[in-house]
Backbone as a printed PyTorch tensor [residue, N CA C, xyz], in Angstrom:
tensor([[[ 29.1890, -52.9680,   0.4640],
         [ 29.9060, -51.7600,   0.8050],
         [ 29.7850, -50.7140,  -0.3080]],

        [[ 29.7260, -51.0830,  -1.7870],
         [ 29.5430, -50.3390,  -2.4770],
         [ 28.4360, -49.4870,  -2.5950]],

        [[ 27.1200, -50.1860,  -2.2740],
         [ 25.6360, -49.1690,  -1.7380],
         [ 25.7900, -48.3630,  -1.4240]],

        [[ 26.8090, -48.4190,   0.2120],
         [ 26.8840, -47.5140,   1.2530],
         [ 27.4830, -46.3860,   0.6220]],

        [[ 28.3300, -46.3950,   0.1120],
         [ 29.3250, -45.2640,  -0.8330],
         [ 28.2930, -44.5300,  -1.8210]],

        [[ 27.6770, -45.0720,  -2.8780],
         [ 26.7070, -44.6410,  -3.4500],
         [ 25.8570, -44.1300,  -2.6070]],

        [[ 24.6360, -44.5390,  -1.8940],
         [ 24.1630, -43.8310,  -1.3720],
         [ 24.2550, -42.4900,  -0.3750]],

        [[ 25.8580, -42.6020,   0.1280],
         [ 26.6430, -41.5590,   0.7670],
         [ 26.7740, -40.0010,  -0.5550]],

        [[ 27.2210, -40.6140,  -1.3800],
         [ 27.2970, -39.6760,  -2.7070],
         [ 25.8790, -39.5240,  -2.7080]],

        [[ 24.9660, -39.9410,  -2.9410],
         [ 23.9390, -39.4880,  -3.1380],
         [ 23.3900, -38.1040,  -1.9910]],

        [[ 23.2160, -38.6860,  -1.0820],
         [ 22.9430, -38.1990,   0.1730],
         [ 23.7780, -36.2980,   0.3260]],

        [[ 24.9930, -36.6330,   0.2920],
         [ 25.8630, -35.7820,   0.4340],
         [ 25.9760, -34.6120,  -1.1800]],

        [[ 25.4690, -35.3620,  -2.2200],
         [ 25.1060, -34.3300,  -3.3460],
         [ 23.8260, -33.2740,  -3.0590]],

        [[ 22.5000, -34.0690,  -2.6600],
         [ 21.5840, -33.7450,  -2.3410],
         [ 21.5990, -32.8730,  -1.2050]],

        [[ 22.3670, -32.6540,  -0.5160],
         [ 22.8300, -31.9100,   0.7750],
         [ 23.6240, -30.5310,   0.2130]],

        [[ 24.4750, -31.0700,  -0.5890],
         [ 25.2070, -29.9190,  -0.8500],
         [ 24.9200, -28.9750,  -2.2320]],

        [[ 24.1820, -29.3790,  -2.7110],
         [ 24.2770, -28.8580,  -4.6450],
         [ 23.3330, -27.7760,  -4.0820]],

        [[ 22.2270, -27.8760,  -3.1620],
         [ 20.9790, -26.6090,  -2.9210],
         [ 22.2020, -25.2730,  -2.4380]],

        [[ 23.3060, -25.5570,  -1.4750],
         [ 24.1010, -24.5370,  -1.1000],
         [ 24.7900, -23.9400,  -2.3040]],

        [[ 25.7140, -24.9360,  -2.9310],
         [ 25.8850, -24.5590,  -4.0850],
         [ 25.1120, -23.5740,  -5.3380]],

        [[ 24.3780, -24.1470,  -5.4110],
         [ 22.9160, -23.3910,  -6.1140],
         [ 23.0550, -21.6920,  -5.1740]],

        [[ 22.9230, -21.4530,  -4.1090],
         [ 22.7990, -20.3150,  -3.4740],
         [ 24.1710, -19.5620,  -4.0110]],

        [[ 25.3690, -20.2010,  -3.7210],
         [ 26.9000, -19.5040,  -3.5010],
         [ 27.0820, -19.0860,  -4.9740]],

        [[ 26.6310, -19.6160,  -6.0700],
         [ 26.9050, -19.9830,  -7.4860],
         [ 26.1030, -19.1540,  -7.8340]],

        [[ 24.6670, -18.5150,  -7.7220],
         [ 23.7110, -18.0110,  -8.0750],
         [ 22.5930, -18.7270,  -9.3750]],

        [[ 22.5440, -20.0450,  -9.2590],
         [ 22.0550, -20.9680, -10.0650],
         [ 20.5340, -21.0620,  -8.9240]],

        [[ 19.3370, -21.1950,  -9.4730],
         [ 18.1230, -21.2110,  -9.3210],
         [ 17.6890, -22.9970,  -9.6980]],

        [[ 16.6630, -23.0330,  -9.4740],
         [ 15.5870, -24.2840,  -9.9930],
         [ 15.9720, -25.4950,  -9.0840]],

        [[ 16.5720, -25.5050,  -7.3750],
         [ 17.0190, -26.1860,  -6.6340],
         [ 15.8460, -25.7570,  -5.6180]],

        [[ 15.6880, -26.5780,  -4.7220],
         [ 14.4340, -26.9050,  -3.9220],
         [ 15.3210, -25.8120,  -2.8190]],

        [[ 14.3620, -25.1860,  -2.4070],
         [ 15.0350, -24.1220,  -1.4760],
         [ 15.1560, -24.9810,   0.2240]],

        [[ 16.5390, -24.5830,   0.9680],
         [ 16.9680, -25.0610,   1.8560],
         [ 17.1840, -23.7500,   2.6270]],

        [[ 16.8240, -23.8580,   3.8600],
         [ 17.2290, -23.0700,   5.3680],
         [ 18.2020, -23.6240,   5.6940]],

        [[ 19.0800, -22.5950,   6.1140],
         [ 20.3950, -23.1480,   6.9530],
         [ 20.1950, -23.7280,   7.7640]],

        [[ 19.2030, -23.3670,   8.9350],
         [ 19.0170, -24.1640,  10.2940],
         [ 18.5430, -25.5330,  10.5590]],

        [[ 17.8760, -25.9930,   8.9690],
         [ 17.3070, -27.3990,   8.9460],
         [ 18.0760, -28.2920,   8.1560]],

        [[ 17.8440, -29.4360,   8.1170],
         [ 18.6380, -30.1790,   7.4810],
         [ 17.1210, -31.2670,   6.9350]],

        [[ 17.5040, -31.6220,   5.4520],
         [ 16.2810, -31.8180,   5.0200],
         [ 16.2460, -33.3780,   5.3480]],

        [[ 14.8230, -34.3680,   5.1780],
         [ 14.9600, -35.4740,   5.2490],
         [ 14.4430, -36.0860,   3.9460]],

        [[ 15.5720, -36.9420,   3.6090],
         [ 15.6220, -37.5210,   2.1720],
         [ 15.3260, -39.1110,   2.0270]],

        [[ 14.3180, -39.2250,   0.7760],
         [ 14.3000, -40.5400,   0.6820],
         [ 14.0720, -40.7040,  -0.7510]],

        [[ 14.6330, -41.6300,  -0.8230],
         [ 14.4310, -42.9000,  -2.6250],
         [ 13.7370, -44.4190,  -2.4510]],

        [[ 13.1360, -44.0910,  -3.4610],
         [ 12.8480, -45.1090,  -3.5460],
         [ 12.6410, -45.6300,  -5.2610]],

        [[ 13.7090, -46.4060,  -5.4130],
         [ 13.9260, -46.5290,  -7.0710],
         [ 14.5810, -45.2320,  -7.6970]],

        [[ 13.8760, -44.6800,  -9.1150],
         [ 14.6260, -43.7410,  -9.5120],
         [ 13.6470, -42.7820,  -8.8380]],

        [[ 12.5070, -42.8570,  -7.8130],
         [ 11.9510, -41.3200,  -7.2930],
         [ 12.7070, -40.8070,  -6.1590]],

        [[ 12.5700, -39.7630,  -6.2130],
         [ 13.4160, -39.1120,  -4.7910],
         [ 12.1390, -37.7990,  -3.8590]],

        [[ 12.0310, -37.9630,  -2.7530],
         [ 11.3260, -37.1680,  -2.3710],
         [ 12.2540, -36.2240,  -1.0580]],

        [[ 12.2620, -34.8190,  -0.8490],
         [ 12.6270, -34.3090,  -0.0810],
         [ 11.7190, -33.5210,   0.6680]],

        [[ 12.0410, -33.2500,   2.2930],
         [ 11.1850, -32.5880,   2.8280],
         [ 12.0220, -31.8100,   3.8860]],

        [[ 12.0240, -30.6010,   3.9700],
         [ 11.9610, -29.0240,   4.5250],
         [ 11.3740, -29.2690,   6.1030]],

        [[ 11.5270, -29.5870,   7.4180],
         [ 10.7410, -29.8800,   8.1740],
         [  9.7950, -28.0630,   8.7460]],

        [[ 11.0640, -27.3400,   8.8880],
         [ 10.5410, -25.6380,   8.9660],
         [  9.8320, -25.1180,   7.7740]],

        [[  9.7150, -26.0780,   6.4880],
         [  9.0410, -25.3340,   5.6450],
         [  7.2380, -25.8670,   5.2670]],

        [[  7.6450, -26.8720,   5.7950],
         [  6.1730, -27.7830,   6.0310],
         [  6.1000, -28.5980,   4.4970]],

        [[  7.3360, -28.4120,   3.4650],
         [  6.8640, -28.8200,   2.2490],
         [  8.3530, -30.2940,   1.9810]],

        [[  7.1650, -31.1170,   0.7650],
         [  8.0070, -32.4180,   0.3810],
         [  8.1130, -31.4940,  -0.9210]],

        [[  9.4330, -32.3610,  -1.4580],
         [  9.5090, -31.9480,  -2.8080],
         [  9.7890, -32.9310,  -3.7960]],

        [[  9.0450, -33.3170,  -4.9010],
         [  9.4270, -34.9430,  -5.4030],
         [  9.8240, -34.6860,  -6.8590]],

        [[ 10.9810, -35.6860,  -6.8390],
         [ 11.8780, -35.6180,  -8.2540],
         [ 11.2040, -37.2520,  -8.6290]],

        [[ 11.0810, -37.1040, -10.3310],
         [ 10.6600, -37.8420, -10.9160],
         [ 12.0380, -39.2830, -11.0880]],

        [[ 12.9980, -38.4650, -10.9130],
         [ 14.5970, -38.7610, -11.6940],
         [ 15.8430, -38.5820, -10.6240]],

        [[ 16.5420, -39.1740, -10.6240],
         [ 17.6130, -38.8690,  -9.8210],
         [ 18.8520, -37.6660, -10.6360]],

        [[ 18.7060, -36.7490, -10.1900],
         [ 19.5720, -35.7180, -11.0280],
         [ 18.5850, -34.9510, -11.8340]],

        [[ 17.2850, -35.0920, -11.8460],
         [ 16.0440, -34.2650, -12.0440],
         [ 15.7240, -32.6400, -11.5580]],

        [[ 15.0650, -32.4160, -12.3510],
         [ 14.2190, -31.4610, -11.7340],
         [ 12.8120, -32.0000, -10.9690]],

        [[ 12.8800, -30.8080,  -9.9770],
         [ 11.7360, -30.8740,  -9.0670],
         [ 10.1110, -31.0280, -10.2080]],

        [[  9.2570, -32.0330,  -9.6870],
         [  7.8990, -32.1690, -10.4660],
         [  7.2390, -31.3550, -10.0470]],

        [[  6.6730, -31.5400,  -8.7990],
         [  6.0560, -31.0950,  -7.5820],
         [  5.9280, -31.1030,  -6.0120]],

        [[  5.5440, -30.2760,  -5.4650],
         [  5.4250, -30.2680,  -4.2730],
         [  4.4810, -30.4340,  -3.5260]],

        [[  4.5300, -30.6560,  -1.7410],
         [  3.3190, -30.7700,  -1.5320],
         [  3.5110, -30.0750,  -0.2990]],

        [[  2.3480, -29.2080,   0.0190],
         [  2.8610, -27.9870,   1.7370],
         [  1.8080, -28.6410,   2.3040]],

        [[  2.4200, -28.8140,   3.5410],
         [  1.6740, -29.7860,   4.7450],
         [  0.8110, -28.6180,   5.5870]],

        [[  0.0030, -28.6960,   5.9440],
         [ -0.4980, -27.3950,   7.0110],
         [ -0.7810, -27.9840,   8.3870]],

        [[ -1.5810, -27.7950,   9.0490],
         [ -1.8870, -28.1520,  10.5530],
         [ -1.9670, -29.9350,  10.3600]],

        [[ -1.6190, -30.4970,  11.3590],
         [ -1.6520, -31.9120,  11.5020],
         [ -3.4360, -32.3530,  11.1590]],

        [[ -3.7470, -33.0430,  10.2870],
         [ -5.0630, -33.7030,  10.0950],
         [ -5.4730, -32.7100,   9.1330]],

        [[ -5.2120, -31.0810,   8.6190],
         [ -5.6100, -30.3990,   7.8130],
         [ -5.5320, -31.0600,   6.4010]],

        [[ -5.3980, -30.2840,   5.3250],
         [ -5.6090, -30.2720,   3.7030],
         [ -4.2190, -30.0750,   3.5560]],

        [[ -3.6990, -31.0490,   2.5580],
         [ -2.3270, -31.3400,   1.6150],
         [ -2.5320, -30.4510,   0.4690]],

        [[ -1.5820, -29.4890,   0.1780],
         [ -1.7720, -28.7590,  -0.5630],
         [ -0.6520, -28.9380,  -1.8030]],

        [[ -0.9550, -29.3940,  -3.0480],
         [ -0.3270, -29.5860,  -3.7210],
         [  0.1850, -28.6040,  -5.0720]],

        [[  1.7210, -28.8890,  -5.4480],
         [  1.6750, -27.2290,  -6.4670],
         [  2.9990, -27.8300,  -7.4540]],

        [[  3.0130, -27.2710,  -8.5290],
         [  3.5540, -27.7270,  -9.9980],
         [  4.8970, -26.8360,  -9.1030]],

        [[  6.5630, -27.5740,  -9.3810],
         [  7.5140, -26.6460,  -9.6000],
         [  8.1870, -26.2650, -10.3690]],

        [[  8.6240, -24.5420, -10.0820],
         [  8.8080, -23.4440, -11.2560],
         [ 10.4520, -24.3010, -11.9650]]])
């Protein structure tokens, strides 16, 4: 039961700190659309997020990290386009 809680905190930080970041005027948070809701995964201490309207993953080295890099998806079967974040 304790996982579930942790990973709820997790989940629910990662959800909310990008809004925060907007309301607060704090920068260097993986940019979020209101209309989407991102899909998140860990695995160990990596964390990867992905934007489904933005076509891009975004991967943290660290939990409570900054963003490493990204990667923008283009047409299905196209070229993975990969890029350092600011």
């Amino acid at each position: 039961m304790k996982k579930f809680w942790i990973g709820l905190a997790l989940v629910l930080t990662l959800v909310l700190e990008p809004l925060a970041g907007t309301i607060f005027g704090r920068s260097g948070a993986a940019p979020a659309s209101t209309d989407e809701a991102p899909i998140v995964s860990a695995s160990g201490s990596k964390l990867t997020i992905y934007y489904p309207t933005q076509r891009k993953i975004f991967v943290y080295s660290e939990l409570g990290g900054n963003c490493v890099f990204a990667y923008t998806l283009s047409t299905p079967g196209g070229p993975v386009a990969r890029e350092n974040c600011k």
